[in-house]
OpenMM code with the backbone's topology and positions (N, CA, C; nanometers):
from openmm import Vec3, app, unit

residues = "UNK UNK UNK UNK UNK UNK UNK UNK UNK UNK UNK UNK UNK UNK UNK UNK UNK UNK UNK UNK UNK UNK UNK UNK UNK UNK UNK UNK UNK UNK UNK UNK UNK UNK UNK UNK UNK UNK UNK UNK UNK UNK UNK UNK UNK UNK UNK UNK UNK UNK UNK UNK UNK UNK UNK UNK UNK UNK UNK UNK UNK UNK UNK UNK UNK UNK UNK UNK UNK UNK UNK UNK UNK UNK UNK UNK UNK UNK UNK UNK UNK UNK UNK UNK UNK UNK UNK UNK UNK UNK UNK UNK UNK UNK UNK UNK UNK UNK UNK UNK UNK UNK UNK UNK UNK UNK UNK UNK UNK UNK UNK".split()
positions = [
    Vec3(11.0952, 3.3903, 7.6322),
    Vec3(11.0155, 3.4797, 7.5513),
    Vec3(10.9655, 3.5949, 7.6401),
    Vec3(10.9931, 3.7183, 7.5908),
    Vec3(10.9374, 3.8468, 7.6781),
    Vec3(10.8084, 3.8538, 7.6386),
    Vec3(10.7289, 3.9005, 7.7544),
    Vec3(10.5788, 3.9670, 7.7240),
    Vec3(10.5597, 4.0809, 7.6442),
    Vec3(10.4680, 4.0771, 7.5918),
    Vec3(10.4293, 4.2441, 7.5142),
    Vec3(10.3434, 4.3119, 7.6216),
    Vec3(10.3540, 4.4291, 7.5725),
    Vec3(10.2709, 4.4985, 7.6576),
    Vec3(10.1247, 4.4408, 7.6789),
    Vec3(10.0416, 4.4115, 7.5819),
    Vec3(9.9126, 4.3629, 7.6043),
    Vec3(9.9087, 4.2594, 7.6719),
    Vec3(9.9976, 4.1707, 7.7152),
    Vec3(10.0126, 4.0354, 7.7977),
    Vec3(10.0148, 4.1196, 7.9056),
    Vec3(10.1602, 4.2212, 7.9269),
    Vec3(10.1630, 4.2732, 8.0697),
    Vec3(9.9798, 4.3466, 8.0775),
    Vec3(9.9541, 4.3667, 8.0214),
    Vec3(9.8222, 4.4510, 8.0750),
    Vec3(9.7324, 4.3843, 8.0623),
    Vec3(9.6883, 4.2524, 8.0349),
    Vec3(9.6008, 4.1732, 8.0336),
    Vec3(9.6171, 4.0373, 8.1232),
    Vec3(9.7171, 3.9936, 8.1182),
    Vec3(9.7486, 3.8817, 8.1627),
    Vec3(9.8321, 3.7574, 8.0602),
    Vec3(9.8730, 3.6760, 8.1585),
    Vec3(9.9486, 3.5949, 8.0242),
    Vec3(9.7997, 3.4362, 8.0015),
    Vec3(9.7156, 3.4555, 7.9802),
    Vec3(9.6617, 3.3293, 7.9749),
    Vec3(9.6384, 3.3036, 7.8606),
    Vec3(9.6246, 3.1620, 7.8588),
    Vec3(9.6436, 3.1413, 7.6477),
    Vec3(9.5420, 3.2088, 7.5760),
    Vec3(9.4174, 3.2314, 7.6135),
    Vec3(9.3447, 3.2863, 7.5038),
    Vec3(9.3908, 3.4848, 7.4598),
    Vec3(9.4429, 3.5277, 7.5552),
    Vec3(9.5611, 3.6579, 7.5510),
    Vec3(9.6501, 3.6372, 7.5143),
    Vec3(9.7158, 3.5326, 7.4933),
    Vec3(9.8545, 3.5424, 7.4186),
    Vec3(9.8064, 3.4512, 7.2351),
    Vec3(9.6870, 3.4209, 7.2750),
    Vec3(9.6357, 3.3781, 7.0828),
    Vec3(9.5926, 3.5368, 7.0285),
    Vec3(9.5384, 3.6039, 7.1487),
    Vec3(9.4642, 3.7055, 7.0792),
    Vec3(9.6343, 3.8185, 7.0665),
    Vec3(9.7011, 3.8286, 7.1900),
    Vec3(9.7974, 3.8892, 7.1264),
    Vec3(9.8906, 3.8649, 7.0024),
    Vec3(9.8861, 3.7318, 6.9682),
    Vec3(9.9959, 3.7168, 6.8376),
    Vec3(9.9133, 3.7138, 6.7466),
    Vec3(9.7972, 3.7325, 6.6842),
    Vec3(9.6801, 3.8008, 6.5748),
    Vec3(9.6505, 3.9057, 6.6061),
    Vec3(9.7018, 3.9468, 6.7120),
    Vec3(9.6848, 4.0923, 6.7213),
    Vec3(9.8018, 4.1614, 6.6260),
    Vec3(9.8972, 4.1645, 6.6691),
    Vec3(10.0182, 4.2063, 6.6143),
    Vec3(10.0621, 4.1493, 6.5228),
    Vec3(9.9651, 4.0118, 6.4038),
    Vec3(10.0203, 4.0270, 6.2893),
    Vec3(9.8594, 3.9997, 6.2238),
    Vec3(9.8066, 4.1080, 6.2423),
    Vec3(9.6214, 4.0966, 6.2182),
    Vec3(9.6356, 4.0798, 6.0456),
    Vec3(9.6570, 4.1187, 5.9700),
    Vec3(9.6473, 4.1053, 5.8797),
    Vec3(9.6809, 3.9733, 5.7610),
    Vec3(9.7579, 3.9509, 5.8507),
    Vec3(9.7776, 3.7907, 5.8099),
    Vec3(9.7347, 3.6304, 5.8316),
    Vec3(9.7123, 3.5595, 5.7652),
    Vec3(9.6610, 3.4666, 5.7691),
    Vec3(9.7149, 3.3392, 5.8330),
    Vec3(9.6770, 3.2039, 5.9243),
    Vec3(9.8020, 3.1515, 5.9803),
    Vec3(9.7369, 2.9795, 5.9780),
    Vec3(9.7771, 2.8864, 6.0216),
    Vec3(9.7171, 2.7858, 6.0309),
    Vec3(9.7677, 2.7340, 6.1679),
    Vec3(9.6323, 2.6570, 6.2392),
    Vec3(9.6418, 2.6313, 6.3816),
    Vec3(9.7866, 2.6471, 6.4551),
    Vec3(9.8347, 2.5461, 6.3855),
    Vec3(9.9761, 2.4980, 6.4469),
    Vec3(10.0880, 2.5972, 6.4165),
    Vec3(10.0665, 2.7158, 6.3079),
    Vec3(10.1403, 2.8306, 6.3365),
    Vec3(10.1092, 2.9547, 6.4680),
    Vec3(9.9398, 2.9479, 6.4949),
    Vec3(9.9380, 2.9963, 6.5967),
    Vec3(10.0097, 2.9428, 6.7281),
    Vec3(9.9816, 2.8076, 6.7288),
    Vec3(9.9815, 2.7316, 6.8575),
    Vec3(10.1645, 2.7613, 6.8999),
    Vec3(10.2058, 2.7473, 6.8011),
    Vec3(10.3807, 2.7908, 6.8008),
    Vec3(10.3940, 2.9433, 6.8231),
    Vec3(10.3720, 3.0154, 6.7562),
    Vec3(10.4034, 3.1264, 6.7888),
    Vec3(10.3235, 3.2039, 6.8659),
    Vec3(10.2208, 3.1904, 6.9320),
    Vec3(10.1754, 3.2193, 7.0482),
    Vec3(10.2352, 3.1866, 7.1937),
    Vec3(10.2661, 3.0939, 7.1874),
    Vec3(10.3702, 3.0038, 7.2939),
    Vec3(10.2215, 2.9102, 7.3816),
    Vec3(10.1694, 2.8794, 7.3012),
    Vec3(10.0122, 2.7916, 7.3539),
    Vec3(10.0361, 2.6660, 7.3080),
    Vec3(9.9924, 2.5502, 7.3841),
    Vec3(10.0202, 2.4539, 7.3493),
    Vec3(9.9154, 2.3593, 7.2368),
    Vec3(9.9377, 2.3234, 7.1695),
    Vec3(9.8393, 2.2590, 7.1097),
    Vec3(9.6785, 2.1870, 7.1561),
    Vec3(9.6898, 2.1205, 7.2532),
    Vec3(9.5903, 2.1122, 7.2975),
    Vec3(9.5185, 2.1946, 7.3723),
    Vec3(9.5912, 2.2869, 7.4640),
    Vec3(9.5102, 2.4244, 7.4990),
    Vec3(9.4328, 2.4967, 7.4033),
    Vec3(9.5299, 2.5276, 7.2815),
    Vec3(9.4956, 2.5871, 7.1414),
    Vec3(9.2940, 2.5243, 7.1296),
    Vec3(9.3259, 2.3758, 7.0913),
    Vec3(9.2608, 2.2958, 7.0182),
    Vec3(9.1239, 2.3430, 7.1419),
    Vec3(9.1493, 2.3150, 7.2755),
    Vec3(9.0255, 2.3497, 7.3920),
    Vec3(8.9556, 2.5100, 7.3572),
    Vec3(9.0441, 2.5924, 7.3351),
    Vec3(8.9658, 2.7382, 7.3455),
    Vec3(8.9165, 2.7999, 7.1680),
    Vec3(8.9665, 2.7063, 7.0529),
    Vec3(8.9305, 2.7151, 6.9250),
    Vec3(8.8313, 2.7035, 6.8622),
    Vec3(8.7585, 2.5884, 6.9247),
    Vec3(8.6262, 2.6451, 6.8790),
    Vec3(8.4867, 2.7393, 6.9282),
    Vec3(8.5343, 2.7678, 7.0498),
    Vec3(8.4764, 2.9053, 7.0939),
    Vec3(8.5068, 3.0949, 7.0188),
    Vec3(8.6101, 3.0258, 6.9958),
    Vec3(8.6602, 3.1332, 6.9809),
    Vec3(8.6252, 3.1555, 6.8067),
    Vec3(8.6635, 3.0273, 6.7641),
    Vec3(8.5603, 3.0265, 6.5840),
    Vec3(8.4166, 3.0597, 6.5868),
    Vec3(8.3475, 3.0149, 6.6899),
    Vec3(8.1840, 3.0145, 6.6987),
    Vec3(8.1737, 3.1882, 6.7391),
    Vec3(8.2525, 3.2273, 6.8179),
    Vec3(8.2358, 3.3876, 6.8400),
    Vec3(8.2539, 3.4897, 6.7160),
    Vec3(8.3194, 3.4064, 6.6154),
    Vec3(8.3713, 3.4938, 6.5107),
    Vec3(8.4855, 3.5858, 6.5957),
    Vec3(8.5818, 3.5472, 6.6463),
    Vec3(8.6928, 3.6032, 6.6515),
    Vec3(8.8153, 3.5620, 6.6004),
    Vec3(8.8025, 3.4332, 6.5613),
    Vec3(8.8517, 3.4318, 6.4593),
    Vec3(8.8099, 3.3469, 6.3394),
    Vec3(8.8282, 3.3595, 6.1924),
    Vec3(8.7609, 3.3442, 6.1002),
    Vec3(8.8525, 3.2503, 5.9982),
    Vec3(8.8027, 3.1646, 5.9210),
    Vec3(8.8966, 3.0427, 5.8493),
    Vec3(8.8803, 3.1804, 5.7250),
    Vec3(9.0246, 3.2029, 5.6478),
    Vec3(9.0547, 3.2329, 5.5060),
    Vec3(9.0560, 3.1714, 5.4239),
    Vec3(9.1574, 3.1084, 5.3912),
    Vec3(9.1867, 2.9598, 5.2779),
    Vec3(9.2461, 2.8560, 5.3290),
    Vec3(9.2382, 2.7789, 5.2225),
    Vec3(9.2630, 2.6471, 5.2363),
    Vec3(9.3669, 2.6272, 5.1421),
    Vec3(9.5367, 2.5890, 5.1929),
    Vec3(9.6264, 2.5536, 5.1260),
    Vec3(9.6561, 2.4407, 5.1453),
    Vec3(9.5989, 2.3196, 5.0434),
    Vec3(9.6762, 2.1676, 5.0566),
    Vec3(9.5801, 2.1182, 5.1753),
    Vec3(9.6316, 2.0981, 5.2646),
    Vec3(9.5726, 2.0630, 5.4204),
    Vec3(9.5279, 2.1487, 5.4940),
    Vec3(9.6302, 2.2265, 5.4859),
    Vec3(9.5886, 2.3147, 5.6264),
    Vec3(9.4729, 2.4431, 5.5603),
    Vec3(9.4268, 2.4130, 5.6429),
    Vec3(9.3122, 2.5292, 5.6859),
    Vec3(9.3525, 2.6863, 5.7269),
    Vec3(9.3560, 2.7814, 5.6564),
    Vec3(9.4223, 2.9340, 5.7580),
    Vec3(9.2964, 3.0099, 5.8198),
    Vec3(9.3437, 3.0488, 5.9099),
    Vec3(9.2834, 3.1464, 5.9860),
    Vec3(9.3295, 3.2714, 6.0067),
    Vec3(9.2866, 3.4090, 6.0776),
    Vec3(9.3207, 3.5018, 6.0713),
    Vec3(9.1643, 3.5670, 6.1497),
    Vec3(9.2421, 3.6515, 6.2406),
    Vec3(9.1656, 3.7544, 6.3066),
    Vec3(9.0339, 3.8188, 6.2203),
    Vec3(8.9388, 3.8781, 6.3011),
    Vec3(8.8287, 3.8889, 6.2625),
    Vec3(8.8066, 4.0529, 6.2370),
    Vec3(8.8912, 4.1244, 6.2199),
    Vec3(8.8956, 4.2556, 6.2114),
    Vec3(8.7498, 4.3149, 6.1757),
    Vec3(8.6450, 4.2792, 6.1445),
    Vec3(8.5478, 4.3564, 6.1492),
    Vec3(8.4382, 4.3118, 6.2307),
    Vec3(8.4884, 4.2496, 6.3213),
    Vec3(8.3879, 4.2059, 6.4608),
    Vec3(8.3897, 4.3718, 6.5557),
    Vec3(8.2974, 4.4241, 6.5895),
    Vec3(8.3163, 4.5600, 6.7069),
    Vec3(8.4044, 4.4841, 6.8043),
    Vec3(8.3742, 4.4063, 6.8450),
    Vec3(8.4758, 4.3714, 6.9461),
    Vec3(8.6458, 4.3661, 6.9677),
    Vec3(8.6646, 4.3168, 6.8418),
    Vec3(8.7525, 4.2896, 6.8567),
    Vec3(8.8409, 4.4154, 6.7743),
    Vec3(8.7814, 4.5231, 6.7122),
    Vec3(8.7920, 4.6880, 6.6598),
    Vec3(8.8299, 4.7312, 6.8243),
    Vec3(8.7610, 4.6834, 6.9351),
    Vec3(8.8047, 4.7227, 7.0353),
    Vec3(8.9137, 4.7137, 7.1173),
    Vec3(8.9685, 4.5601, 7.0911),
    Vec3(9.0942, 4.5411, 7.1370),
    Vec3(9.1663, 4.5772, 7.0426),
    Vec3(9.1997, 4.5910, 6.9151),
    Vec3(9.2694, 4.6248, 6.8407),
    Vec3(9.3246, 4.8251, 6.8584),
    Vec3(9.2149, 4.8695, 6.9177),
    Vec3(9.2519, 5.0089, 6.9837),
    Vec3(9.3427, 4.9931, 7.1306),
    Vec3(9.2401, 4.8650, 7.1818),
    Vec3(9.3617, 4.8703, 7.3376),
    Vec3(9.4816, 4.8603, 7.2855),
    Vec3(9.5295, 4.7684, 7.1855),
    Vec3(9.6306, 4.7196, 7.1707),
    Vec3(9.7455, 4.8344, 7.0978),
    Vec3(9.6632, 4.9208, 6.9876),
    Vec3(9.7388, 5.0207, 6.9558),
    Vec3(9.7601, 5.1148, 7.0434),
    Vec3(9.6814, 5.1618, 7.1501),
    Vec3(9.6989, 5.2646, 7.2492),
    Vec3(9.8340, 5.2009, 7.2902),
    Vec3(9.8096, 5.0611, 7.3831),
    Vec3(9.9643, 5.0643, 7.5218),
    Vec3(10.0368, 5.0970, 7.3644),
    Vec3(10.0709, 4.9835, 7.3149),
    Vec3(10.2209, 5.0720, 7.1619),
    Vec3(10.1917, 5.1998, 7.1862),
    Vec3(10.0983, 5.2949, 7.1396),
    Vec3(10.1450, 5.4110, 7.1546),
    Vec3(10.1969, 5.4957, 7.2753),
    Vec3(10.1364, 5.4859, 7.3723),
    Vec3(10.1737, 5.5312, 7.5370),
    Vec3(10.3521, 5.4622, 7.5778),
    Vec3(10.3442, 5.3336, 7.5166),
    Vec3(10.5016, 5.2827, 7.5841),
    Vec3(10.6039, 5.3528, 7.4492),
    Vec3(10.5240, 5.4156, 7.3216),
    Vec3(10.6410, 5.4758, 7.2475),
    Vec3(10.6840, 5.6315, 7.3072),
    Vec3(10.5711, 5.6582, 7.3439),
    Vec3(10.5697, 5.8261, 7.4002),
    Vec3(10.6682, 5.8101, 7.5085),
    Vec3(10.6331, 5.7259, 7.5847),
    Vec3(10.7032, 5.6973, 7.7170),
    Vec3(10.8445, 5.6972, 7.6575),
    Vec3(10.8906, 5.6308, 7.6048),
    Vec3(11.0331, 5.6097, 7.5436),
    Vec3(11.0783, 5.7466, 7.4831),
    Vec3(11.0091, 5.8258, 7.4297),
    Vec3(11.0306, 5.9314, 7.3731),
    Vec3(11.1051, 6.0165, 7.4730),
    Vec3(10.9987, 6.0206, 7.6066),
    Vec3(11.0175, 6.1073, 7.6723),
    Vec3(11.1546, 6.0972, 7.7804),
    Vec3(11.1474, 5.9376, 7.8371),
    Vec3(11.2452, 5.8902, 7.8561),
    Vec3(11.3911, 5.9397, 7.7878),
    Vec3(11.3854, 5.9253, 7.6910),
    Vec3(11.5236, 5.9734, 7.6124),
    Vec3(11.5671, 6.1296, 7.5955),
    Vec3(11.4313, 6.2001, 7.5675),
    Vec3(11.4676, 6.3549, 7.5920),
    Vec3(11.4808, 6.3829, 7.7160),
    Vec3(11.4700, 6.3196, 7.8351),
    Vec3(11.4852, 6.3617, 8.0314),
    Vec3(11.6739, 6.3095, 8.0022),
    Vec3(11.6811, 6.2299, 7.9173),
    Vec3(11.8454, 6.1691, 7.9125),
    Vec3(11.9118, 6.2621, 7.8732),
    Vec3(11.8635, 6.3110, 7.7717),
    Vec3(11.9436, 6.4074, 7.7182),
    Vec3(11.9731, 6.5323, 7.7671),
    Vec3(11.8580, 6.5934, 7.7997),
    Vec3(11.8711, 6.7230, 7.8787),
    Vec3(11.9620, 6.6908, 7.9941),
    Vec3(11.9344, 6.6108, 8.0553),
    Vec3(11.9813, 6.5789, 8.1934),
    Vec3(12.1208, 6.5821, 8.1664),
    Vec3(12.1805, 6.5052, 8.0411),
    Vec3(12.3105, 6.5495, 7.9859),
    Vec3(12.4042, 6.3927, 8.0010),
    Vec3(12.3075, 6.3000, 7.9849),
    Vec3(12.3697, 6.1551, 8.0031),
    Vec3(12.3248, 6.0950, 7.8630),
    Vec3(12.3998, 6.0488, 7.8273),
    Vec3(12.4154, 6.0125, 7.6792),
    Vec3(12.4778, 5.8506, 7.6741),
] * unit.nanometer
topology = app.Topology()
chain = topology.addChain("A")
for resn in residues:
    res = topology.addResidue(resn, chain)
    for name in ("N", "CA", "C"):
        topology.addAtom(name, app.Element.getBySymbol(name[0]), res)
């Protein structure tokens, strides 16, 4: 699994790679064990830094389907309005970068 930019610029430790994969699908809702998978965190790591991270309100329970419980990012915490800017900035700086990257290709006359 490759890093995203916010891993490279933060670090890879599990509570950065929970906050990066609700980062990048903030709007959606997930249940533990979909984070714990697609974060690449292991379940019991998950289960150690979860309820801190519920008690902070960073992240917040939605509904309840059947069993599972969903959760989903806290988008109107300031705080986390804050990483949600870090996180759109590097995307934007590594798209510019690419931009620019490709017009130095072109001019340069390598295709």
């Amino acid at each position: 699994m490759e890093n995203s930019l916010f891993i490279n610029y933060l670090g890879a430790s599990p509570k950065i790679r929970i906050l990066d994969f609700l980062l990048t699908n903030r709007e959606i809702d997930f249940s533990i064990t979909d984070i714990a998978l697609n974060s690449g965190v292991g379940r019991a790591t998950l289960y150690r830094l979860w309820d801190e991270m519920v008690k902070d309100k960073i992240i917040v329970p939605t509904r309840i389907i059947g069993k599972a419980k969903l959760f989903k990012l806290n988008t109107d915490k300031p705080e986390v309005k804050e990483l949600m800017k870090l996180y759109d900035t590097l995307i934007l700086q590594s798209l510019e970068n690419r931009k620019k990257d490709k017009k130095c290709i072109i001019i340069g006359g390598n295709f």
